[in-house]
N, C-alpha and C positions, 0 to 999 in steps of 0.2 A: 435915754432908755430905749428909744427907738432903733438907735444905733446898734448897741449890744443887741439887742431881741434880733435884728435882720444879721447879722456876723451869727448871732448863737444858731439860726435858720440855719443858714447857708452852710455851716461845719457840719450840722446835723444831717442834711440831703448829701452834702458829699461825703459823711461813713455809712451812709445809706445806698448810694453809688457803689461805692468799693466792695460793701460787703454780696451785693447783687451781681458784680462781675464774678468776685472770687468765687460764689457758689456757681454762678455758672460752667468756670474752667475746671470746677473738680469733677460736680454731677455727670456720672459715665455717661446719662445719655446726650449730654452738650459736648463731648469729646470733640467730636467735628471742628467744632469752634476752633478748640484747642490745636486742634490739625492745621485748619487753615492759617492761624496763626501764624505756628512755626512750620510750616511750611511740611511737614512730612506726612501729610495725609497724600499726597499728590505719588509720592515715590512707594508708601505700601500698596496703593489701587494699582499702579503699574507694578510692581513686583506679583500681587496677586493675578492681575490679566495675562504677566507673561509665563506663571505658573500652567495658569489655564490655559494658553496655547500649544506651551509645551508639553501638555497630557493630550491633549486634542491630535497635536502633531503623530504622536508617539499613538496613538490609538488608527491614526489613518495611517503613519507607518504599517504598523500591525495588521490591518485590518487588510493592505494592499498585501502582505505577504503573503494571508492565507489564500489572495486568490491568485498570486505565483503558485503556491502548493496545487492549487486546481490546473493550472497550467499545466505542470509538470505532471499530473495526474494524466491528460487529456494527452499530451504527447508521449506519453510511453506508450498507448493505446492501449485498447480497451478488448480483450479476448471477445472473438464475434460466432463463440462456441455456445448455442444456446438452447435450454431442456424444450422441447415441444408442448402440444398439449396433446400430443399422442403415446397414449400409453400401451405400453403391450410388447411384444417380442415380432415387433414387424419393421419393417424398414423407414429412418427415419424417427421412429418413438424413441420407447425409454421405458424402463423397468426401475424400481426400488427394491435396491436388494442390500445384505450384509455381505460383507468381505471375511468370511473365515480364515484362510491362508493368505500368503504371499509367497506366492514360488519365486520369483526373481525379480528382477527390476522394472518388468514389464508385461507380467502374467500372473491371473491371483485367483485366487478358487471365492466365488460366491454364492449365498443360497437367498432364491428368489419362488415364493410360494412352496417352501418346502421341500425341492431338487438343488445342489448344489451341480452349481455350470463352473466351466474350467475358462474363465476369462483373457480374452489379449489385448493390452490396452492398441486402441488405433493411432497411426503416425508415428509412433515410437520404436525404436531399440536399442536397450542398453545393452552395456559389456554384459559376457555372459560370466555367473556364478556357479551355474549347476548343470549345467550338460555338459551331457555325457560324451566322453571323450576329446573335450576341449579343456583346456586349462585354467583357470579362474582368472578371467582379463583384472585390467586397473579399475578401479574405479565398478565393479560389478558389484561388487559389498555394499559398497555407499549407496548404489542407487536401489537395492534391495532392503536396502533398512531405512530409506528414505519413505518410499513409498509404503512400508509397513508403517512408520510414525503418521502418514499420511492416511491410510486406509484400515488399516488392521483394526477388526471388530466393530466397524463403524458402518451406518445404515447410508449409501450411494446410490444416486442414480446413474444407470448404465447406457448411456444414450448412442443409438445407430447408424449407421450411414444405411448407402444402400444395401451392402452386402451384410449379412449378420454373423455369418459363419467362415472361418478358412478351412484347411484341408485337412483339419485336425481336430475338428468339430471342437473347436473355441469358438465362443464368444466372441467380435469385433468391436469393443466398445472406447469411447471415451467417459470418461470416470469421472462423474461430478462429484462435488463435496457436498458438506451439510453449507458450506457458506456461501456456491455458486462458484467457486474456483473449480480448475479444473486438474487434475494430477498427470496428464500425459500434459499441460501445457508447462506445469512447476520441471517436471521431470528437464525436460530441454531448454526452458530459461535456465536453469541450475547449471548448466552441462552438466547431466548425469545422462545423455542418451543422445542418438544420430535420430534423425528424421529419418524416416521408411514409410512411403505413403505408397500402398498397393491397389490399381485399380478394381474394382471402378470407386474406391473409398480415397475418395481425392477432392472434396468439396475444401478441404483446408488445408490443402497441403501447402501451398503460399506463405498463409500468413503462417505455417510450422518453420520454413523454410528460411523466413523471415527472422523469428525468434532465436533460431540455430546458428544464423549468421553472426547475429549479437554476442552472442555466448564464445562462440571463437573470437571476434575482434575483444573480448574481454578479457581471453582467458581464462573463462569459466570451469570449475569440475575438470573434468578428462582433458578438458580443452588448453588449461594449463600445463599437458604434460609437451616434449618435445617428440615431433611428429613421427620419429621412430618407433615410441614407444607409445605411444595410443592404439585403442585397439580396434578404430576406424582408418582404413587406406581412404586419401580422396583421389577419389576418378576426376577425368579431365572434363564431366560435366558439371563440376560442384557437387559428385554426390559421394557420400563415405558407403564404406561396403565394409563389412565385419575383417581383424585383420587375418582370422584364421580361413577367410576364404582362398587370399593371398598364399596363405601357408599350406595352404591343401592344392593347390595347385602347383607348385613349387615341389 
C-alpha cells in the first residue's frame, strides 16, 4: 500500500508540474519566458533598437539639414537696408505712405498725410517704358509691372539717404514693404534694372553693385539677353549707362 500511495504521489506532483509550466508559457504576461526559450526575444529587442536608431538617425539627419538651410540663408547675405527710428521728411528718416500709381519701373506716385509726391526709387534704373521720345527698351514692361505687383495700393515706407529730392522735385527713396524687404533691392537681384547710384546717395551703392554683379553672372532678367540688345552699354568702369544714351550720341 505504501508503494502505490508514494507512485500515486509522485504522478500527481508531476501533472501538477506540467500543468504549472504550460500555463506559465501561454499567460501573455510570462511571454518572456517563452522568448528566452526560443531564443527570439533577443532578435525583436534588436530589431526594435535598430528601428530606433534609425529614426534617431534620420531626425539628426533632418535636424542637421535645417541648419544647412540657415547656412545658406547667412551666405546669400542679408540686405543692410534698414527703416530708422527717424520719422519725417528729413534726411536719413522715413515716411509711411500708400503707393497710388506706378509710372515705370522705377518711379511711382505716393500719398503721405494727404499730398501725393512723385517718388524715385534710389540706386535703380530700369529699361525705360514711357518716355517720351524713346522707344520702349526690353524688359521695361516687366520691370513695370513687377514693381506694381510689388507696390500698387499698398501702405510703404519711404526711407532717405541724405539727399531727398533730385532735380525734378522726386522723392529719393528706397521703398520698403509691409514685410521689411526692400523693392529697389528685388528690382536688381531680378535683373529687372542697372544700378545708378548718384551722389552724395551712395551709402549702399556697394552692396547694389554687389547684387548687380550676380544677376549678370546668372543671367538674370535683361541680363539674359545678348549684349547687343540690352538696353544697358557697359563702360570700361563696370558701369552700364542707358543704351539710348549711345544712340543719341551717334
Amino acid at each position: 500500500m505504501r508503494k502505490g500511495s508514494r507512485k500515486g504521489s509522485i504522478i500527481v506532483v508531476g501533472i501538477i508540474l506540467i500543468i504549472i509550466a504550460v500555463y506559465g508559457l501561454l499567460n501573455p504576461q510570462n511571454t518572456q519566458i517563452a522568448d528566452e526559450l526560443t531564443g527570439t526575444g533577443s532578435d525583436t529587442n534588436a530589431q526594435a533598437y535598430t528601428d530606433t536608431q534609425a529614426h534617431d538617425d534620420t531626425q539628426e539627419h533632418s535636424d542637421a539639414n535645417a541648419n544647412d538651410n540657415t547656412g545658406v540663408n547667412e551666405e546669400a547675405g542679408e540686405s543692410p537696408i534698414r527703416v530708422t527710428e527717424l520719422e519725417g521728411l528729413v534726411p536719413g528718416g522715413y515716411i509711411k505712405a500708400v503707393v497710388k500709381r506706378v509710372v515705370d519701373g522705377d518711379t511711382v506716385r505716393a500719398e503721405y498725410e494727404g499730398e501725393e509726391y512723385r517718388v524715385r526709387l534710389l540706386c535703380v534704373d530700369t529699361p525705360e517704358s514711357v518716355k517720351e521720345n524713346v522707344k520702349e527698351q526690353p524688359f521695361g514692361k516687366q520691370a513695370s509691372e513687377r514693381l506694381e505687383q510689388l507696390v500698387l495700393g499698398k501702405e510703404v515706407r519711404l526711407l532717405f539717404e541724405k539727399d531727398l529730392w533730385d532735380n525734378y522735385d522726386r522723392l529719393l527713396a528706397y521703398v520698403i514693404l509691409e514685410d521689411g524687404a526692400c523693392a529697389n533691392v528685388i528690382l536688381i537681384t531680378e535683373g529687372l534694372a542697372r544700378v545708378n547710384s548718384v551722389k552724395p546717395n551712395t551709402v549702399h551703392r556697394d552692396y547694389f553693385n554687389t547684387l548687380q554683379t550676380r544677376a549678370i553672372e546668372e543671367g538674370r532678367g535683361l541680363w539674359s539677353l545678348p549684349e547687343e540688345e540690352r538696353p544697358f552699354v557697359k563702360k570700361d568702369d563696370n558701369y552700364y549707362v542707358p543704351r539710348y544714351y549711345e544712340d543719341e550720341a551717334a
